[in-house]
LOVEX-943570 format. One record per residue (C-alpha): residue number from 1; residue in one letter; x, y, z. Coordinates in steps of 0.05 Angstrom, whole numbers. Layout:
N
+-----+---+--------+--------+--------+
:   k : r :   east :  north :     up :
+-----+---+--------+--------+--------+
: NUM : a :      X :      Y :      Z :
...
+-----+---+--------+--------+--------+
// end
This chain:
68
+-----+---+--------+--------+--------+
:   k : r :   east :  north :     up :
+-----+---+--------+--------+--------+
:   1 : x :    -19 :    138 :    -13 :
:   2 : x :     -2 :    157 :     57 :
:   3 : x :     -8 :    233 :     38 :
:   4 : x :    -85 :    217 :     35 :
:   5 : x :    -81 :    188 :    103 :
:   6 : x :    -49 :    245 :    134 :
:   7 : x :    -98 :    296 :     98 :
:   8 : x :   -157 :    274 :    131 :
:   9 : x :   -216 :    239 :    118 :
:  10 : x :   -257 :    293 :     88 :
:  11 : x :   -195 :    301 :     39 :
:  12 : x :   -189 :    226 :     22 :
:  13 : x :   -269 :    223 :     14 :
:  14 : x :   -261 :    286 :    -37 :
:  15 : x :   -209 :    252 :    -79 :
:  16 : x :   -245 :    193 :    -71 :
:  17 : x :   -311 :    223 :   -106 :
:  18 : x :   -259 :    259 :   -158 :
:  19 : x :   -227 :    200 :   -177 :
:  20 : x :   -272 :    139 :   -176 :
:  21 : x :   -267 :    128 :   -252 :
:  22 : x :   -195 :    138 :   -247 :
:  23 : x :   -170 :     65 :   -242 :
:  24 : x :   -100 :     87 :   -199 :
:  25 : x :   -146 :    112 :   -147 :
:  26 : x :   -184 :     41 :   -145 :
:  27 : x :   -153 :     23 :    -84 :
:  28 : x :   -196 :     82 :    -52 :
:  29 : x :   -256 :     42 :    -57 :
:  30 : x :   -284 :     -9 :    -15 :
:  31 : x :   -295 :    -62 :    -61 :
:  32 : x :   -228 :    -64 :    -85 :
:  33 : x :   -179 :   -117 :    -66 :
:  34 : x :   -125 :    -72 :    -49 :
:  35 : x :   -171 :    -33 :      0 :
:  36 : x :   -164 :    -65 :     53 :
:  37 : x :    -86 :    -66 :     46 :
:  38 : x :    -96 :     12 :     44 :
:  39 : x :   -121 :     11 :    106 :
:  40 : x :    -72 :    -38 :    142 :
:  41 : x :    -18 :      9 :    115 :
:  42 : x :    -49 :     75 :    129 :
:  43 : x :    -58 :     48 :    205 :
:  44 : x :      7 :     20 :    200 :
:  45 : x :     33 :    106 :    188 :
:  46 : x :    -11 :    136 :    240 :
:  47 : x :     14 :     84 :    291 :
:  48 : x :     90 :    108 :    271 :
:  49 : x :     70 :    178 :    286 :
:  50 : x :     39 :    163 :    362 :
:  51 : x :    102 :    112 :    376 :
:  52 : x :    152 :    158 :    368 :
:  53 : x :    141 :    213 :    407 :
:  54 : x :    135 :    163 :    459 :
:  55 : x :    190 :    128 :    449 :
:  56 : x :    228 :    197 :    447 :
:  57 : x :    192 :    209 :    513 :
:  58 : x :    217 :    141 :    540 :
:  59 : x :    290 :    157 :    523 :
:  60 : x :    296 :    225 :    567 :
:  61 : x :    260 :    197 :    628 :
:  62 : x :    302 :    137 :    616 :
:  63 : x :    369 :    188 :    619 :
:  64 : x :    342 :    221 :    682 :
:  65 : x :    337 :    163 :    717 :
:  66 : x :    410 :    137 :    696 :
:  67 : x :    436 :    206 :    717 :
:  68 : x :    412 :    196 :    788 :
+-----+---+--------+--------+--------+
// end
């Protein structure tokens, strides 16, 4: 699920079109009642990826400042 995500919209809109009839794909679709989970979870993932750098950022200026 989250591979789609990362891909890209254009991606996730292409298996999207591909795969409408395809009921494991349903929750793809906006009318679907696992759509919106989708897209709590997919924000969920990209909010992991921007919070760790930054907490990795965090961590050395918080050792720079305890080696002083």
């Amino acid at each position: 699920m989250f591979a789609l995500q990362k891909a890209g919209p254009k991606f996730e809109a292409t298996v999207r079109n591909k795969e409408k009839a395809n009921p494991r794909f349903a929750f793809l679709l906006p009318w679907n009642q696992y759509h919106q989970y989708y897209r709590y979870a997919a924000g969920q993932g990209q909010r992991q990826q921007i919070i760790r750098p930054l907490l990795h950022w965090l961590d050395g200026i918080a050792s720079l400042i305890s080696a002083v």
